[in-house]
C-alpha positions, 0 to 999 in steps of 0.5 A, spaced: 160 881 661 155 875 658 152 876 652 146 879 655 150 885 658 154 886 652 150 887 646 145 892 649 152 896 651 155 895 644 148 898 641 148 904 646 156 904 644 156 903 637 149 903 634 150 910 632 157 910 630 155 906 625 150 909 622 152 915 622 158 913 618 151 910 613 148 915 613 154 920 611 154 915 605 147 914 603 145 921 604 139 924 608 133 920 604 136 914 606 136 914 614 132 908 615 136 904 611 142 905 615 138 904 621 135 898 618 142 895 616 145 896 623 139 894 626 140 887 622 148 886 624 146 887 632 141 881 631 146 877 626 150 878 633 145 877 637 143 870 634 150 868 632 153 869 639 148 865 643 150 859 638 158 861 637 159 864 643 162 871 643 168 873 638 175 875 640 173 883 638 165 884 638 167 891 635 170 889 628 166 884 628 159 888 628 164 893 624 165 887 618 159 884 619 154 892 618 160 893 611 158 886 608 150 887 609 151 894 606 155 891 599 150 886 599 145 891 601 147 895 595 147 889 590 141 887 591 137 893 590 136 896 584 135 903 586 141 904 590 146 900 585 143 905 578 143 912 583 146 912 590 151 907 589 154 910 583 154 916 586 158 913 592 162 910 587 163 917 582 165 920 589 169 916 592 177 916 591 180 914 585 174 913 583 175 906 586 169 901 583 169 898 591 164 902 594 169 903 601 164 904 608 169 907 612 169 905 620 175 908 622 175 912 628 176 918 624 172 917 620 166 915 625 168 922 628 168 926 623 161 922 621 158 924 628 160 931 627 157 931 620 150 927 623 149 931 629 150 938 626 144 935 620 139 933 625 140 939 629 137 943 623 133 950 624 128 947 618 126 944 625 123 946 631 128 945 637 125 941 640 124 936 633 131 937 633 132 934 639 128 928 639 131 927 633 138 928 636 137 922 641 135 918 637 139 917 631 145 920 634 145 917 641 141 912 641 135 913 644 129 909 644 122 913 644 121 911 652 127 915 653 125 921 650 119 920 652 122 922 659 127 926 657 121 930 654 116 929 660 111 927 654 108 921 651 111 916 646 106 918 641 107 926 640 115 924 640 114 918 635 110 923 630 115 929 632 121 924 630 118 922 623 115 929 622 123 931 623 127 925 618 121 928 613 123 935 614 130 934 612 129 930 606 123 936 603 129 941 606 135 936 601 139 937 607 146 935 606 150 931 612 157 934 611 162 938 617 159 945 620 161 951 617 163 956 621 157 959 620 153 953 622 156 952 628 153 958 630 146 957 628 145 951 631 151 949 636 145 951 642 141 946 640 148 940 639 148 942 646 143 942 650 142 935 646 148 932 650 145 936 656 140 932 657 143 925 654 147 926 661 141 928 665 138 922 663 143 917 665 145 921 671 138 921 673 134 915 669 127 914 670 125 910 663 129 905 667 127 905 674 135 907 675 138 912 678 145 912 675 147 910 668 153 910 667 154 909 659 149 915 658 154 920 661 160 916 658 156 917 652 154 925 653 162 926 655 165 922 649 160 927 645 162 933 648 170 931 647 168 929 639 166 937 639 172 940 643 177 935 638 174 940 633 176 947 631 169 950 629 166 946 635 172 948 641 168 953 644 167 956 652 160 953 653 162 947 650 169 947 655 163 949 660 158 943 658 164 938 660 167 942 665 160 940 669 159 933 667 167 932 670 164 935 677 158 932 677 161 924 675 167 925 680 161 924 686 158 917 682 162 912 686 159 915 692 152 917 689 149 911 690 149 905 696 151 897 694 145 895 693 143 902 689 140 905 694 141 913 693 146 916 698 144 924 699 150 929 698 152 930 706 153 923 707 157 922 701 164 918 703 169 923 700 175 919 700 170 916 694 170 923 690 175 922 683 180 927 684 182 925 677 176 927 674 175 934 680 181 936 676 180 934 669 173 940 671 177 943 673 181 945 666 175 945 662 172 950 667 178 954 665 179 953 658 171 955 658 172 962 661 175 965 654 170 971 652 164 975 654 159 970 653 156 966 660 152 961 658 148 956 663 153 951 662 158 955 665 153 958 671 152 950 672 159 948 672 160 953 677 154 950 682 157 942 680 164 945 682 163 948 689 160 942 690 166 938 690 168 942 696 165 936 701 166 943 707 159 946 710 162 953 709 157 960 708 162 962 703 161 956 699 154 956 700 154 964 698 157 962 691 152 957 689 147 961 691 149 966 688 150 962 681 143 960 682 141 967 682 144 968 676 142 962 672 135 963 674 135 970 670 140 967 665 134 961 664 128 959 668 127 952 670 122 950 677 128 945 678 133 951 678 129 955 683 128 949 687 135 948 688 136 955 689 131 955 695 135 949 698 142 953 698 137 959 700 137 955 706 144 954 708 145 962 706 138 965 710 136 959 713 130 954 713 125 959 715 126 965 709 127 959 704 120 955 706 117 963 703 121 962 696 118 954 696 112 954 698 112 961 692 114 955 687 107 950 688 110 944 685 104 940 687 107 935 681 114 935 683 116 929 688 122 933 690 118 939 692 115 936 697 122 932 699 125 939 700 119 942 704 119 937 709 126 938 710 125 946 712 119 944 716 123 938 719 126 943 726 120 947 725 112 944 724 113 936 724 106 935 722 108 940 716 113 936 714 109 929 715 105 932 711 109 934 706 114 927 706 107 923 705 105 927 699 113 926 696 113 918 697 106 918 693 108 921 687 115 918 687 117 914 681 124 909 683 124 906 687 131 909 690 128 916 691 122 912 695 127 909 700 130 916 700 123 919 702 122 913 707 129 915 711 126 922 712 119 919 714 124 914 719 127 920 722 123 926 722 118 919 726 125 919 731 125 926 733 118 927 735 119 922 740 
């Protein structure tokens, strides 16, 4: 990997480690601090490796070069040196007078737990919550969230600052969950990691399809709550569950030049059966309790879509999930979905009803699923409703998708 690929991976990987190791330190009115000083060490190392080439361990070098700039960070400030740092320094253990910045991987963990749960605080809208989640926890930049949110950078860059400022008025303190915390806020945790993984399983901040690092980092965030007593719950046992299915079929999911490869062409010998198997655990360990969540209903879906054979039985359990996650938890997305495995079950006609019921006139995918029910039966209808679908398509791999039905449906007309 050359330089250029390896810092923007580093900073998706490490960035927020390391500031929420910061942060835990400095405090919740420090934040843009911490952030300023990891974002000095990634251009330190953006700068020296280009002249010097890349270290032997690019990881303990921006670790030991974010240490340095924080000590002399805190000798050159006066604020910090007569309040902050004496209280890190009151605090630390045997009241060493060398402030100890702590990136063990411990302590990184038990930072990013502390940190996840401070973001995501009820003093804050869920939504704020969120985008602030995604932002100092994740990674994320303003476009990103903007995706994710379906808005515009101005709403998510006032709605992040208004969140950081809500959490210094409320003095809120970054430390481990309580029990009680947990329960409060867990929800919000993970539908934060819900939509990290959406967004690298299907990017469109980044004209992509498949991001790999977001759903590595969503699913190494999902492990980080499950190691933890208080977080090891069976939704979040179901939220992993559904992103092992689901990135068992990433091999497979896309051509070699990127191309999108649907669900029935997929190679099946590509599936990672390691990973269908770890799903299939964590799906297991989630059953404890009384309590369904989405996640569940959703791992269920992804699991029986791991079964490559085109049988009722299988297309009746999905069908049936999807039944129960639209009363669980309305989306346009799900009912979409659901009117797919309507079709399998009841066939293309009943399933044109429930679609054309939905009206997703801003929806890409709507159409595309309406000009596959109408394929067999109305081809005008279909040609209409497929032109429609690569006009509001925004990457450039559901483009050729949409393109490819197009060709097809043109064949079978002659």
């Amino acid at each position: 990997m050359n330089n250029q690929e390896l810092i923007p991976n580093l900073f998706r990987t490490e960035y927020q480690k390391i500031v929420s190791v910061l942060s835990s330190l400095f405090g919740i009115h420090h934040i843009e601090i911490a952030e300023d000083i990891v974002s000095d060490t990634f251009l330190a190392a953006s700068e020296t490796w280009a002249i010097k080439g890349v270290p032997e361990n690019p990881t303990a070098w921006l670790y030991t070069v974010a240490k340095n700039k924080t000590k002399n960070y805190l000798k050159r400030n006066t604020v910090f040196e007569t309040k902050i740092a004496a209280e890190i320094k009151y605090n630390s253990p045997l009241n060493n007078p060398e402030i100890d910045i702590d990136l063990s991987e411990q302590n990184i963990a038990d930072s990013q737990l502390a940190m996840i749960f401070t973001v995501c605080n009820p003093c804050n809208s869920d939504e704020a919550q969120i985008a602030l989640a995604l932002n100092l926890l994740c990674g994320f930049g303003v476009n990103e969230i903007t995706d994710a949110f379906l808005s515009n950078k101005e709403v998510i860059y006032k709605r992040i600052n208004r969140a950081k400022e809500k959490l210094k008025e409320e003095n809120i303190k970054i430390q481990n969950p309580s029990s009680s915390q947990v329960t409060d806020r867990i929800q919000t945790v993970l539908k934060t990691i819900y939509l990290l993984y959406s967004e690298g399983y299907y990017s469109t901040s980044q004209n992509t399809t498949l991001r790999k690092d977001l759903c590595a980092e969503a699913m190494r965030l999902t492990f980080l709550l499950i190691q933890n007593n208080n977080t090891n719950l069976p939704e979040t046992n179901a939220l992993m569950a559904l992103m092992c299915f689901h990135s068992s079929r990433f091999e497979a999911r896309t051509s070699e030049n990127g191309e999108i490869i649907l669900y029935e062409d997929q190679d099946q010998s590509l599936w990672n059966q390691e990973l269908i198997e770890r799903g299939a655990y964590f799906l297991s360990r989630s059953s404890t309790g009384n309590k369904l969540s989405k996640y569940h209903l959703e791992a269920g879906i992804a699991y029986w879509h791991t079964i490559k054979e085109d049988s009722i039985e299988k297309w009746d359990h999905i069908l049936e999930l999807y039944n129960n996650l639209i009363i669980l938890e309305y989306s346009p997305i799900v009912a979409l979905n659901r009117t797919y495995a309507l079709s399998k079950v009841k066939g293309k006609k009943e399933a044109i009803i429930e679609a054309e019921k939905l009206n997703l006139t801003e929806n890409h995918f709507y159409y595309s699923l309406l000009g596959n029910l109408y394929a067999d039966s109305d081809k005008q209808r279909a040609s209409e409703a497929f032109a429609k679908a690569l006009d509001l398509a925004k990457t450039a791999s559901d483009k050729n998708v949409i393109r490819k039905n197009i060709e097809q449906l043109n064949l079978n007309k002659q």
